[in-house]
TIPA-644943 format. One record per residue (C-alpha): residue number from 1; x, y, z. Coordinates in steps of 0.02 Angstrom, whole numbers, padded with zeros to 5 digits, always signed. Last residue first. Layout:
N
+------+--------+--------+--------+
! resi !      x !      y !      z !
+------+--------+--------+--------+
!  NUM !      X !      Y !      Z !
...
+------+--------+--------+--------+
***
This chain:
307
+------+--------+--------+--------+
! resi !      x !      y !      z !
+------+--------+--------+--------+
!  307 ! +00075 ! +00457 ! +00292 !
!  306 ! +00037 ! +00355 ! +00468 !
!  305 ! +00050 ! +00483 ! +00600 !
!  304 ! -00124 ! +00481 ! +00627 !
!  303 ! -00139 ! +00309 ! +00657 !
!  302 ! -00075 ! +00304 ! +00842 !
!  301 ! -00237 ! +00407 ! +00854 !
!  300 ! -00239 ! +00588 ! +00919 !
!  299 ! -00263 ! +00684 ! +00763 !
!  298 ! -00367 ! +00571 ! +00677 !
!  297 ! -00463 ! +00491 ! +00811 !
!  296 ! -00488 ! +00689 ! +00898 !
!  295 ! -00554 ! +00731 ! +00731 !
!  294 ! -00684 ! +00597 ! +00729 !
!  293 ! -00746 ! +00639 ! +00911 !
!  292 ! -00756 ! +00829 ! +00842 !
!  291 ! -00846 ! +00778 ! +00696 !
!  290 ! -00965 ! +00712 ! +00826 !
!  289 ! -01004 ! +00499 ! +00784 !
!  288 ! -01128 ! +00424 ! +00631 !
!  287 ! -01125 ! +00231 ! +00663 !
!  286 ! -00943 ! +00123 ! +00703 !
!  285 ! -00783 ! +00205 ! +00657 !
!  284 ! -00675 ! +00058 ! +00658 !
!  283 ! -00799 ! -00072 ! +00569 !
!  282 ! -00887 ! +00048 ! +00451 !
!  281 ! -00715 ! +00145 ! +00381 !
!  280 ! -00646 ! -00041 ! +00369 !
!  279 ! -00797 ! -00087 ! +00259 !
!  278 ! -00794 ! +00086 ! +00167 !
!  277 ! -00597 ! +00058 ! +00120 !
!  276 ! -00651 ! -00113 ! +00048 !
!  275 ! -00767 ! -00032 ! -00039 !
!  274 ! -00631 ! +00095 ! -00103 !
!  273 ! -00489 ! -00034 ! -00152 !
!  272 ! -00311 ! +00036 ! -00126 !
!  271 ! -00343 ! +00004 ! +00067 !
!  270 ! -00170 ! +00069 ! +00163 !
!  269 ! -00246 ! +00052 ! +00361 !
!  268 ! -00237 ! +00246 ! +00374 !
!  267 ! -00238 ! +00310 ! +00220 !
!  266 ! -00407 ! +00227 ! +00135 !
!  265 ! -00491 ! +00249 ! +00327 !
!  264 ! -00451 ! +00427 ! +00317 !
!  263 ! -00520 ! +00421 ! +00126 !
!  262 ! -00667 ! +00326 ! +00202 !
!  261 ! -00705 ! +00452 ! +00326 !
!  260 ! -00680 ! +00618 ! +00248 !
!  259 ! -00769 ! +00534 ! +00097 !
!  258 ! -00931 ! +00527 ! +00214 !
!  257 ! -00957 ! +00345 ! +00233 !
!  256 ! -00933 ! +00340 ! +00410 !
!  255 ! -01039 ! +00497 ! +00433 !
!  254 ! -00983 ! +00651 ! +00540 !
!  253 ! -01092 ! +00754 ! +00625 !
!  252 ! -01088 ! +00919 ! +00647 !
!  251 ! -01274 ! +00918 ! +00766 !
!  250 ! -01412 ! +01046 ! +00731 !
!  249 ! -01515 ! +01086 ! +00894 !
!  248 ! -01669 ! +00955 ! +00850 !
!  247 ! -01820 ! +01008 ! +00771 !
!  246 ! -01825 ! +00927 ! +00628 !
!  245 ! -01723 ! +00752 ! +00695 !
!  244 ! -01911 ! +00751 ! +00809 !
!  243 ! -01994 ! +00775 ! +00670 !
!  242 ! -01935 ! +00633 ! +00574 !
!  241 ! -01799 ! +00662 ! +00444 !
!  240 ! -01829 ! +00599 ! +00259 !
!  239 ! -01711 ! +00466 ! +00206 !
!  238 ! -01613 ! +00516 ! +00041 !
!  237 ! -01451 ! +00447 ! +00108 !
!  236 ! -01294 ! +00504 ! -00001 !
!  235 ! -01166 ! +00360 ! +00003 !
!  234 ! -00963 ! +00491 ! -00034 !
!  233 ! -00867 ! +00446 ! -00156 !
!  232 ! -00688 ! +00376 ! -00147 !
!  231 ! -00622 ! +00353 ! -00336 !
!  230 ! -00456 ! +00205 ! -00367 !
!  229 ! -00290 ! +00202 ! -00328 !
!  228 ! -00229 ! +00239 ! -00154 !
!  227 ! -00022 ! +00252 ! -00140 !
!  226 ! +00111 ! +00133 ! -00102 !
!  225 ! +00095 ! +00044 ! -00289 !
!  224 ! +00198 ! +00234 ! -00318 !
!  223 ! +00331 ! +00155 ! -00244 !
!  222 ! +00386 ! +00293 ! -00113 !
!  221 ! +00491 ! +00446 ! -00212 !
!  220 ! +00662 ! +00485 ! -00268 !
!  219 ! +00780 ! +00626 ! -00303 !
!  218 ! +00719 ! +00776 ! -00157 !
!  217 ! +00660 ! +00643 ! -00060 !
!  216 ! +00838 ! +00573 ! -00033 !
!  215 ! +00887 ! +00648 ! +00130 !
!  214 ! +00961 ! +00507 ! +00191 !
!  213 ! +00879 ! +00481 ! +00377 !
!  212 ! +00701 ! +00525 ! +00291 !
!  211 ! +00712 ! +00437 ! +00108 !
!  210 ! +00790 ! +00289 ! +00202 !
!  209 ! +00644 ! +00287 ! +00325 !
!  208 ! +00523 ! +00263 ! +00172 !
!  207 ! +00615 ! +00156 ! +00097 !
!  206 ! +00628 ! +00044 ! +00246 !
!  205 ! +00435 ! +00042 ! +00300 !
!  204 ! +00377 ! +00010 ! +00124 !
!  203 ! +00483 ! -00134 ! +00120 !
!  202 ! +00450 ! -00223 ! +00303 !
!  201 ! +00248 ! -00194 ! +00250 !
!  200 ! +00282 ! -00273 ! +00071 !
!  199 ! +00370 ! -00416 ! +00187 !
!  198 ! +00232 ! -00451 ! +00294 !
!  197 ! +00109 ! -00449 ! +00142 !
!  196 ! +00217 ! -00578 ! +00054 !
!  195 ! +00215 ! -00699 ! +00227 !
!  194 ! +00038 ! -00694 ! +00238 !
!  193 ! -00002 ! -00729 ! +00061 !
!  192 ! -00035 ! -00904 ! +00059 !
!  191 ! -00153 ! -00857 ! +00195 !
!  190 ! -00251 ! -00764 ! +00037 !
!  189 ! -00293 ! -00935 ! -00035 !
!  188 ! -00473 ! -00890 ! -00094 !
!  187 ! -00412 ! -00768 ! -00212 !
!  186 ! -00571 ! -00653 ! -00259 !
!  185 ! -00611 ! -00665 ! -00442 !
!  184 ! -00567 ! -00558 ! -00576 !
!  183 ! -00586 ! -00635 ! -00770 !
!  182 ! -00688 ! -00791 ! -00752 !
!  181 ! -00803 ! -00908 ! -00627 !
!  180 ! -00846 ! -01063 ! -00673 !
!  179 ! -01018 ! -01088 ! -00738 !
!  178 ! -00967 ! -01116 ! -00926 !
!  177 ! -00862 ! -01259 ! -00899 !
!  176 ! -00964 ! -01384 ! -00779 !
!  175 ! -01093 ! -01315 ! -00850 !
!  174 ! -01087 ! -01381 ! -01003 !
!  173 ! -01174 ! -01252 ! -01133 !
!  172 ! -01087 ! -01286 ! -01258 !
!  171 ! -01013 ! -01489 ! -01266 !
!  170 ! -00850 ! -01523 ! -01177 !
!  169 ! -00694 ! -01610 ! -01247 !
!  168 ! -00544 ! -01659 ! -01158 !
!  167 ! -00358 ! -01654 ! -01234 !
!  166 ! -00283 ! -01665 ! -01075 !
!  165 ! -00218 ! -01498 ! -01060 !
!  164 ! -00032 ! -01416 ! -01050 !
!  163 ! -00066 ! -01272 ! -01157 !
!  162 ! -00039 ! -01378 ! -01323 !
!  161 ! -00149 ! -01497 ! -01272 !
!  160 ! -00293 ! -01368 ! -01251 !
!  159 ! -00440 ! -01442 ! -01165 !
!  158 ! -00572 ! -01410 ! -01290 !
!  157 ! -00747 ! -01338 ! -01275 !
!  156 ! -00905 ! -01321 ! -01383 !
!  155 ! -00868 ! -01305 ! -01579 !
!  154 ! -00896 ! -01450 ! -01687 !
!  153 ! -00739 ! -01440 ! -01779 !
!  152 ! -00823 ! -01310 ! -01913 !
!  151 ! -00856 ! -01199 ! -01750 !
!  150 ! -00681 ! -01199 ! -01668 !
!  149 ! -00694 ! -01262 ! -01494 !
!  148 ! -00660 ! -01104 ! -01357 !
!  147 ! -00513 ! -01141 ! -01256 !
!  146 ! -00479 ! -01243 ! -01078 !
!  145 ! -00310 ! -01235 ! -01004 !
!  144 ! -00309 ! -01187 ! -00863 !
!  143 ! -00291 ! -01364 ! -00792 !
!  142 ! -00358 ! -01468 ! -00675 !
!  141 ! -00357 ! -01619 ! -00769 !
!  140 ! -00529 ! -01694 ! -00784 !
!  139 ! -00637 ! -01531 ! -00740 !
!  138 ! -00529 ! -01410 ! -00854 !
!  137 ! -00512 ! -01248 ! -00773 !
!  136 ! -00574 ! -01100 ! -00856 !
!  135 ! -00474 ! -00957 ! -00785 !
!  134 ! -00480 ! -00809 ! -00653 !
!  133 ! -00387 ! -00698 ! -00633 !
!  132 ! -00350 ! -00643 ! -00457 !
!  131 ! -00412 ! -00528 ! -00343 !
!  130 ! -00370 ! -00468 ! -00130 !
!  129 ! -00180 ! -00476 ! -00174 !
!  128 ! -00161 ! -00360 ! -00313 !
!  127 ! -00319 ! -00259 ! -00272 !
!  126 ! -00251 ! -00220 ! -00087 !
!  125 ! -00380 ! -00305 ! +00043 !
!  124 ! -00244 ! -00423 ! +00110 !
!  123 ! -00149 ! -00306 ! +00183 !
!  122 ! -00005 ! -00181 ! +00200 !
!  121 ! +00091 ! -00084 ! +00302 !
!  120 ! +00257 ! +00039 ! +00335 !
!  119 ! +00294 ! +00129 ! +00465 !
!  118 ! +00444 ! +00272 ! +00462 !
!  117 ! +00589 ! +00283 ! +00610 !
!  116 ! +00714 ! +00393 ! +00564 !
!  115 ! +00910 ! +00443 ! +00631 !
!  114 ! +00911 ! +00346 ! +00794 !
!  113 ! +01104 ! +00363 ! +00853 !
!  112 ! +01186 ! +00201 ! +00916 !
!  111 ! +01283 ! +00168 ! +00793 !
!  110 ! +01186 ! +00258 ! +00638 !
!  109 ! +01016 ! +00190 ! +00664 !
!  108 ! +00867 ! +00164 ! +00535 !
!  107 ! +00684 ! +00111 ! +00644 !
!  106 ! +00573 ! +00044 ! +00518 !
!  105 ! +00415 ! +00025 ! +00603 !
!  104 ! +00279 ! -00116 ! +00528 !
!  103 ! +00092 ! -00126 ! +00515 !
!  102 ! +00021 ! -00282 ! +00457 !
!  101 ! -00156 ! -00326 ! +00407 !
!  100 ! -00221 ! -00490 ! +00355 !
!   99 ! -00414 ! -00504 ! +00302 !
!   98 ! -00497 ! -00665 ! +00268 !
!   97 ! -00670 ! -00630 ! +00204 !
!   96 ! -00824 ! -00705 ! +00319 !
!   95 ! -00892 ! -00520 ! +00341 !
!   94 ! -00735 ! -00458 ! +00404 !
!   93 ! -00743 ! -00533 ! +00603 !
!   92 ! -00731 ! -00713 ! +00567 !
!   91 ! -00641 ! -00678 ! +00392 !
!   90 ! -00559 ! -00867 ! +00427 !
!   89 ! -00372 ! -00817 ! +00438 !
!   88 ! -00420 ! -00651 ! +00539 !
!   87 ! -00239 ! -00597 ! +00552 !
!   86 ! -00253 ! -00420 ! +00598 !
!   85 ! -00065 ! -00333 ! +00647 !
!   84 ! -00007 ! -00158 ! +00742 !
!   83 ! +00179 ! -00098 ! +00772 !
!   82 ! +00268 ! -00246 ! +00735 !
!   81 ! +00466 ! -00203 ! +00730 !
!   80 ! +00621 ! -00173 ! +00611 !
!   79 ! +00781 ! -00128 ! +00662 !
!   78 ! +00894 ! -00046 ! +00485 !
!   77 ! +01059 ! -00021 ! +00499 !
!   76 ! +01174 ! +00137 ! +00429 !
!   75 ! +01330 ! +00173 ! +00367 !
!   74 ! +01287 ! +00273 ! +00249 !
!   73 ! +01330 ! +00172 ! +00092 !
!   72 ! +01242 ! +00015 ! +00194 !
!   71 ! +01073 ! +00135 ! +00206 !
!   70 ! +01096 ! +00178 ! +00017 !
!   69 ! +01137 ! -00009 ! -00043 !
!   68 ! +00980 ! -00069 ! +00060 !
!   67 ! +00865 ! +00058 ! -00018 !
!   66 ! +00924 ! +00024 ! -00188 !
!   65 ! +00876 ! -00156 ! -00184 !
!   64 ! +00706 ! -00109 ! -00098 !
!   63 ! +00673 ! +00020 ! -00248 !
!   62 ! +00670 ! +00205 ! -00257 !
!   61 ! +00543 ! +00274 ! -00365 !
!   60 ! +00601 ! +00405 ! -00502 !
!   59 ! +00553 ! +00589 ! -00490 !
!   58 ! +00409 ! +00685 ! -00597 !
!   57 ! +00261 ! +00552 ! -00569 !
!   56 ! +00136 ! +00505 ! -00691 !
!   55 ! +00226 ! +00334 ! -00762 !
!   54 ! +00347 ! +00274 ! -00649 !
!   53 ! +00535 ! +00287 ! -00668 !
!   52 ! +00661 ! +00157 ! -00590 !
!   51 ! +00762 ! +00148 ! -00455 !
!   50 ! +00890 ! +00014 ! -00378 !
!   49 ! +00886 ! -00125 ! -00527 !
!   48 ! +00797 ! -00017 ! -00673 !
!   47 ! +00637 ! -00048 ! -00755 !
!   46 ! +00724 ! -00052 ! -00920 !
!   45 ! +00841 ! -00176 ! -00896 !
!   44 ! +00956 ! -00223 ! -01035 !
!   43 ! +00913 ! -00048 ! -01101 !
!   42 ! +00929 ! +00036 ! -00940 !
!   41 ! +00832 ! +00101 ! -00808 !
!   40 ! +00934 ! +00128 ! -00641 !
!   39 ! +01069 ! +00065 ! -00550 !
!   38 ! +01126 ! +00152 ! -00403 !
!   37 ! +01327 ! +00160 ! -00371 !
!   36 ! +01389 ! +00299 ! -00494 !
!   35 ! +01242 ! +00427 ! -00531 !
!   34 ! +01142 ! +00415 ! -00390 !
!   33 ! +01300 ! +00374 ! -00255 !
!   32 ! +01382 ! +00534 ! -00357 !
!   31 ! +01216 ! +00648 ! -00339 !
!   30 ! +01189 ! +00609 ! -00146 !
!   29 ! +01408 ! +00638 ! -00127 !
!   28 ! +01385 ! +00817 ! -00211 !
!   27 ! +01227 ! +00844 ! -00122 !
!   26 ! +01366 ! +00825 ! +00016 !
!   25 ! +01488 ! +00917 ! -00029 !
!   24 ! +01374 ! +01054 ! -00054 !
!   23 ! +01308 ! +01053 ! +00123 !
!   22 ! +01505 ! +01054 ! +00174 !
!   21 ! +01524 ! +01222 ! +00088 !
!   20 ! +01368 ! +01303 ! +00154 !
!   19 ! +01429 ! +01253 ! +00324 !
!   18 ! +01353 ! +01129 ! +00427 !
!   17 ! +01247 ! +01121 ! +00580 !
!   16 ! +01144 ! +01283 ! +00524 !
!   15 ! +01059 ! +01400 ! +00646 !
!   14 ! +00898 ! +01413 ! +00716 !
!   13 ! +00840 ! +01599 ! +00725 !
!   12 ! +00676 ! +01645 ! +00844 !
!   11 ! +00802 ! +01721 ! +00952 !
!   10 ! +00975 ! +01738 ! +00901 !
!    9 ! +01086 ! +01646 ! +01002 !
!    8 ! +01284 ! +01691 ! +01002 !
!    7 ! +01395 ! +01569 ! +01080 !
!    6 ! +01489 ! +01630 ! +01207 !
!    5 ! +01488 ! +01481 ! +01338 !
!    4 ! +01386 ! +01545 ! +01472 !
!    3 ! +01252 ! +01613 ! +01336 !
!    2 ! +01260 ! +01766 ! +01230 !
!    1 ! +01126 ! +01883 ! +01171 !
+------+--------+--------+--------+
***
């Protein structure tokens, strides 16, 4: 079959842009701006500069330094823009918790040409900036720096000069030292955070749209911090049904704290923590809904196209 201007189409056959000889050129180029430009592990540095390798995964992770030296090697530049963000400073509407949510687009142009656009997001809920560790504090000075006594010096409680204390000493049992809270506590300055979230969001959304436009997936992979940690199980409810559920024309329903749910929920809005994930799953899906009212969020959602 041949069109007005002679080119031959093939039906149901979509051919190449680029010769076989140009495609090796440029894996050729991809492997040289890898091997020559990018800076990886090294022994002065052994989490690498650009890239570096991450324990479980078969490919390095590209890094936001190497994604900015890839899209400027290409000739490319990066727009960014808001695409959905929570900012409940006081946890209002989260069960009194502050919760900060930003969702941003990375749109990568060449000129004027649109070559990817990826999102990106993060929060507030994410282990790493939800927790922190928490340390005795010494009630004089302020600081961390409180140790267990040694028992034939009396024992009890000693701000540590040599961490920086005061020199203060408190009695076992006082519970001004022993009541504090220790080991992983939830940070109660997460507004602090606001502007660190915004830019984890702004990172995740450029490396993954430089893995797209560049076609660098086959070397490197997202940050593997990007991805859910953690077990998602599924509440089982051991209510008996009345008579009235008995009898009733059976119904697919779909729970909000099914695992389909809360691992949606887990993708979606980028919770690493799975309670968290259940709260979110809770609030946005409401009570038990039609598995095909929950499919048509997924697949019809401006969320669904989050990966």
């Amino acid at each position: 079959m041949e069109d007005k201007n002679n080119e031959i189409i093939v039906p149901g056959f979509v051919a190449p842009v680029i010769s076989v000889q140009q495609a090796l050129q440029a894996y050729q180029i991809k492997k040289d701006l890898i091997d020559k430009i990018l800076r990886g592990p090294s022994r002065e540095n052994p989490n690498g500069v650009d890239y570096g390798a991450v324990p479980g995964t078969d490919k390095p992770t590209l890094k936001k330094a190497g994604a900015e030296k890839v899209i400027s090697f290409f000739g490319l530049h990066p727009v960014m823009r808001d695409d959905e963000f929570v900012e409940d400073w006081t946890g209002k509407d989260h069960d009194n918790e502050p919760f900060i949510f930003y969702r941003r687009t990375c749109n990568l142009y060449r000129g004027e040409t649109l070559l990817a656009s990826m999102s990106g997001s993060c929060n507030s809920w994410e282990k790493k900036y939800r927790y922190r560790s928490g340390e005795r504090k010494c009630p004089h000075c302020g600081k961390a720096s409180i140790i267990k006594g040694k028992a034939e010096y009396g024992g009890g409680w000693l701000c540590f000069a040599k961490k920086g204390g005061c020199g203060a000493k408190f009695n076992d049992g006082d519970p001004a030292i022993e009541k504090q809270d220790i080991g992983q506590v939830k940070n109660a300055d997460v507004a602090e955070l606001a502007n660190t979230i915004l830019k984890m969001a702004d990172k995740r959304a450029l490396v993954a749209a430089t893995l797209v436009a560049t076609g660098l997936s086959d070397y490197f992979t997202q940050d593997m911090e990007d991805f859910i940690d953690g077990q998602v199980s599924e509440i089982k409810h051991s209510a008996s049904p009345t008579s009235e559920e008995t009898n009733a024309e059976p119904r697919n329903l779909c729970h909000p704290m099914s695992s389909e749910c809360v691992k949606f929920a887990a993708k979606t809005w980028n919770i690493s923590e799975p309670e968290a994930a259940k709260e979110i799953a809770k609030k946005k899906l409401g009570t038990r809904i039609e598995w095909d009212d929950f499919v048509a969020i997924v697949n019809c959602g401006p969320e669904a196209t989050a990966e």
